[in-house]
Steps between C-alpha positions, in 0.01 A plus 500: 500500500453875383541806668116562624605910395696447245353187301777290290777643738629273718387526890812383651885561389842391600793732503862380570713770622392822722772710401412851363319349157298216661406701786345715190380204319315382822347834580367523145321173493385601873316860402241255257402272796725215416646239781886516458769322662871570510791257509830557640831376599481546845261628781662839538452511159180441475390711779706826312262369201197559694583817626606627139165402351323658814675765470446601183168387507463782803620756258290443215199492760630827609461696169184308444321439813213299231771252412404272763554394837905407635346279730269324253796473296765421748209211534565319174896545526707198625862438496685173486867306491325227324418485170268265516207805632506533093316160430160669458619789320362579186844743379794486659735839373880442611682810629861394575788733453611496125743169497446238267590210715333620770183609272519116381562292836199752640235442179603123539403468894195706415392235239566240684220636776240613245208297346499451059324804366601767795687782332823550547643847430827639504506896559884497340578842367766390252586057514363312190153358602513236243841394646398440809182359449739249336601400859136397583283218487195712361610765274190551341360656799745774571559826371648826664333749652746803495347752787667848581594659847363652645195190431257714641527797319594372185225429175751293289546159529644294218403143386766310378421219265742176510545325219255196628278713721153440413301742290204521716714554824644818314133644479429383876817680642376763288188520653656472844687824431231687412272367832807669692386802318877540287557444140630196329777552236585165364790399372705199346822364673774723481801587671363823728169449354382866365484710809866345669698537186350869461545617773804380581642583189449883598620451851835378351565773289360714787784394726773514174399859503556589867828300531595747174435790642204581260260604829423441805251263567258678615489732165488158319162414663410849429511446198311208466222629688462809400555431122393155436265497755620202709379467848843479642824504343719173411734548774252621788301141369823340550543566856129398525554174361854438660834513306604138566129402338622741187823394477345131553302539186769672275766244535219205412423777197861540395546094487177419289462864288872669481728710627282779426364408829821456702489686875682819513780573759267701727256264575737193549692744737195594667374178556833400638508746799090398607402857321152298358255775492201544739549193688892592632367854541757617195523408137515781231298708756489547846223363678 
């Protein structure tokens, strides 16, 4: 069935996780009138899940009152422990924390619950798609779908082709993207993808240059702002996205790409005493 607004985007989608990025993911697919439902462990869970999405579906109304309705939206939101409320999903997009064996044992349980040709999307920001669609039964119809936090306010989302995802499920994802009203970038399989191994790769030497004594962090992002024009600097965006989640994705970095990637001191010692950004109310800033 298509989206009766949108047509070729899918009218109902599964999201497993309501942490921070599915909460975003479920919002986004929300704003364009589409039925979502939201899997998790438990039923506290789950219920933090709603509230998330409702929460920051309240916002958004907020600063744009013609957005839609919270209770019209609140409406086509459900929440489950079960996965099998994704059986008549047309996409399913997995938002787990960044483990592999936990991505794996989650995108298996999710297949197991799905029907052949439903989507299955991983929104990984740095794991090797094509390895774990290697752990499924149909890895011709998954792919990752890379979104940013915060979902709502974010245009980017990249489309990460597997090595045996199907050719014409590249062009639907992209298509999906753009009915969200972001852009697409796509790009092949790759440790960190384009935007992880990037960004992280400044945010790295970033911290190298604070535990030397070159600036203070806040003159770093200074100058990133002010002369390269970034929104926010590397280490402000590191609180944002939590230090354990950057320090997550430059170990896996520094086992498949180098040493050139390898953690510095700062941010293992950070992450150590629970300093991981915005979350823990401290990071590289105060929050």
């Amino acid at each position: 069935m298509n989206n009766p607004v949108l047509p070729g985007f899918p009218d109902c989608v599964g999201v497993l996780g309501g942490g921070r990025m599915g909460a975003g993911i479920a919002h986004a697919f929300l704003v364009k009138g589409v039925d979502v439902v939201v899997v998790e462990r438990d039923e506290a869970a789950a219920l933090a899940g709603r509230e998330r999405v409702e929460a920051s579906a309240a916002k958004s109304i907020e600063r744009n009152p013609e957005s839609g309705s919270l209770k019209e939206m609140a409406s086509r939101l459900s929440v489950s422990v079960d996965y099998a409320a994704f059986g008549d999903r047309e996409l399913v997009v997995e938002a787990v924390p960044e483990d592999w064996a936990l991505k794996i044992a989650a995108l298996r349980k999710v297949e197991d619950h799905i029907t052949p040709g439903t989507v299955l999307a991983s929104n990984t920001s740095s794991l090797s798609v094509s390895g774990l669609a290697e752990e499924l039964q149909r890895p011709q119809d998954f792919l990752g779908l890379h979104f940013f936090n915060p979902v709502p306010a974010s245009t980017l989302v990249e489309v990460v082709i597997g090595k045996k995802t199907l050719p014409e499920l590249v062009e639907r994802a992209r298509s999906w993207v753009h009915g969200l009203g972001k852009t697409a970038v796509v790009v092949n399989d790759a440790p960190g993808f384009a935007s992880s191994r990037l960004g992280v790769a400044i945010a790295l030497e970033a911290m190298r240059m604070v535990e030397e004594g070159v600036a203070s962090a806040e003159d770093i992002d200074n100058a990133m702002v002010l002369g390269y024009k970034h929104p926010t600097g590397p280490l402000r965006t590191t609180d944002i996205v939590g230090l354990d989640v950057r320090l997550g994705i430059a170990e896996y970095l520094q086992s498949t790409l180098g040493d050139r990637f390898a953690p510095p001191q700062i941010l293992r010692d950070k992450v150590a005493q629970g300093q991981l950004g915005r979350k823990t109310g401290k990071g590289f800033y105060d929050w």
